[in-house]
Steps between C-alpha positions, in 0.01 A plus 500: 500500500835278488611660109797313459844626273424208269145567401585840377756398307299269370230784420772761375653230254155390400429879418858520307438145285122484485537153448508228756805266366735771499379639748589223747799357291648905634383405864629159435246343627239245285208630342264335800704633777508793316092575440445400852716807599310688298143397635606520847555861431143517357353313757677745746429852307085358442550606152585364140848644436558362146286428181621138401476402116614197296685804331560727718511599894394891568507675857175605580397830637520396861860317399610840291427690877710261680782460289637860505476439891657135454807627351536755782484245770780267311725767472502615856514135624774487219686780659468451887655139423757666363535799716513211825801280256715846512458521818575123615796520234614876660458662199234720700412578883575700756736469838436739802734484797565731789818565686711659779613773339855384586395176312357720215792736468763184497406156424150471315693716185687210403244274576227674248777578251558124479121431486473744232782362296321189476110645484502818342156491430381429891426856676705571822329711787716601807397643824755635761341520826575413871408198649137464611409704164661249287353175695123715445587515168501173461265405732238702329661364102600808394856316466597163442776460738709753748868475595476599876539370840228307675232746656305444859189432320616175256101379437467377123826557421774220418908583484815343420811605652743694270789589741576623816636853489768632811536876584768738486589823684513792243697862635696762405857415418573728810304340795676293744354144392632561129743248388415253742518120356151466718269623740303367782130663558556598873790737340251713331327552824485907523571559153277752306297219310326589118233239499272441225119527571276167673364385157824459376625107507824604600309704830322152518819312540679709716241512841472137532889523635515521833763814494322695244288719780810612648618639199233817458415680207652828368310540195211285355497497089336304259779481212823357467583785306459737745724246820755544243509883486453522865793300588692612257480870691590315788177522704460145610559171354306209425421161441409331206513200349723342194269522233466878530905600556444606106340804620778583726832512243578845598866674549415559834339223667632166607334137543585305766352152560302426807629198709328196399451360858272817550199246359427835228345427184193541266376228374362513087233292349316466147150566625156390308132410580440173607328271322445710169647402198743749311464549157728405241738811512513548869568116567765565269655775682449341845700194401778754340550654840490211701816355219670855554491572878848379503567834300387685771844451702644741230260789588525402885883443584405407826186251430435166509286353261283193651444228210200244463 
């Protein structure tokens, strides 16, 4: 059964007027046009749904049961049109993204307080999470997009670089290497390392060097938060990239960069499913990031952002 928008207006004004010439004069449409509409709908339903006079026109019992549900159908169409215009036009919708936490905690707050500024009605959703957790995430469409670094396992996923992000030693303003303009990696050979878990990006980025099995492993942690208090009680040091030194503004500990001929870096990308359209609101936010990844130099002192 193809019922059509324009037939039951036609039947709902018809019901209103009870007379054909206004009736179509409201749908402007002529009067022929008008009662063809109207015994298509007939035709289609098997039933007489008015009582035509030279005086009058009267619905008929079939025509009174259809018209409560006739109204019902207009006004949903009426209001998933509209719901679908708020949405193209950002009034409504929804944009889900997931992060590195680092990414989370420093740059993606100024991006979603300038989406919100201009789309206050669009809901944000955030989820900080390491690396292959935010590329499931979107793999599966529980997100829109992730701000991460490319995973081993790439399959149905599309990226665009966002920068290129160089590391950094981070100890206690008392150990040896402090102060030091830069660092080469063979110098940390020996030292007690704090390295963060093997899901972590930063992990990730650190074994493909050459030099990073020499280095060891002190202590193995999952949160920033917690390299931070360990070096800052002096029992090891670490590296980490720009994008997190945030984290580490503490009296005690000092940042010094790692030598840029050591090859070091993690590498950032806006991350989505290929070949799947976004929706209004997340389009929207992806093309707001990709215009502001020159802002992320301000939370990474040390990055380099990578442009078309």
């Amino acid at each position: 059964m193809n019922l059509t928008s324009r037939q039951l207006r036609a039947f709902v004004t018809l019901a209103e007027e009870r007379h054909f010439t206004r009736a179509a004069a409201r749908c402007h449409q002529t009067q022929p046009a008008f009662s063809a509409l109207i015994k298509s709908l007939e035709e289609m339903a098997g039933a007489r749904l008015f009582d035509r006079s030279t005086r009058r026109v009267e619905l008929t019992p079939e025509g009174m049961v259809f018209a409560a549900r006739a109204r019902g159908l207009l006004q949903d169409m009426d209001v998933a049109l509209r719901d679908i215009r708020d949405h193209v036009a950002l009034r409504k919708g929804r944009a889900a993204v997931a992060a590195l936490p680092s990414l989370a905690a420093g740059w993606i707050p100024g991006v979603f307080a300038h989406f919100r500024g201009q789309y206050p009605g669009v809901t944000l959703v955030l989820h900080d999470a390491l690396l292959e957790p935010c590329l499931e995430l979107v793999r599966t469409g529980a997100v829109d997009m992730a701000v991460a670094a490319r995973g081993r396992d790439m399959s149905g996923l599309e990226s665009v670089a966002l920068c290129e992000d160089h590391f950094h030693l981070v100890c206690r303003k008392d150990h040896p290497l402090a102060g030091r303009r830069q660092i080469h990696l063979q110098e940390l050979e020996g030292s007690a390392m704090i390295q963060l878990g093997k899901g972590s990006s930063i992990r990730q980025s650190l074994a493909v060097h050459p030099a990073f099995s020499a280095l060891g492993t002190f202590l193995e942690v999952d949160h920033l938060a917690t390299v931070t208090g360990l070096v800052a009680e002096g029992l090891g040091i670490s590296l980490v990239p720009s994008m997190t030194l945030f984290q580490f503004r503490h009296p005690h500990i000092c940042v010094v960069p790692l030598a840029r001929g050591s090859g070091l870096k993690r590498s950032l990308y806006l991350i989505r499913r290929g070949e799947r359209s976004l929706s209004s609101a997340a389009q929207a936010l992806y093309d707001l990031m990709l215009a502001q990844r020159s802002e992320l130099g301000r939370h990474g002192p040390d990055a380099t952002t990578i442009a078309g």
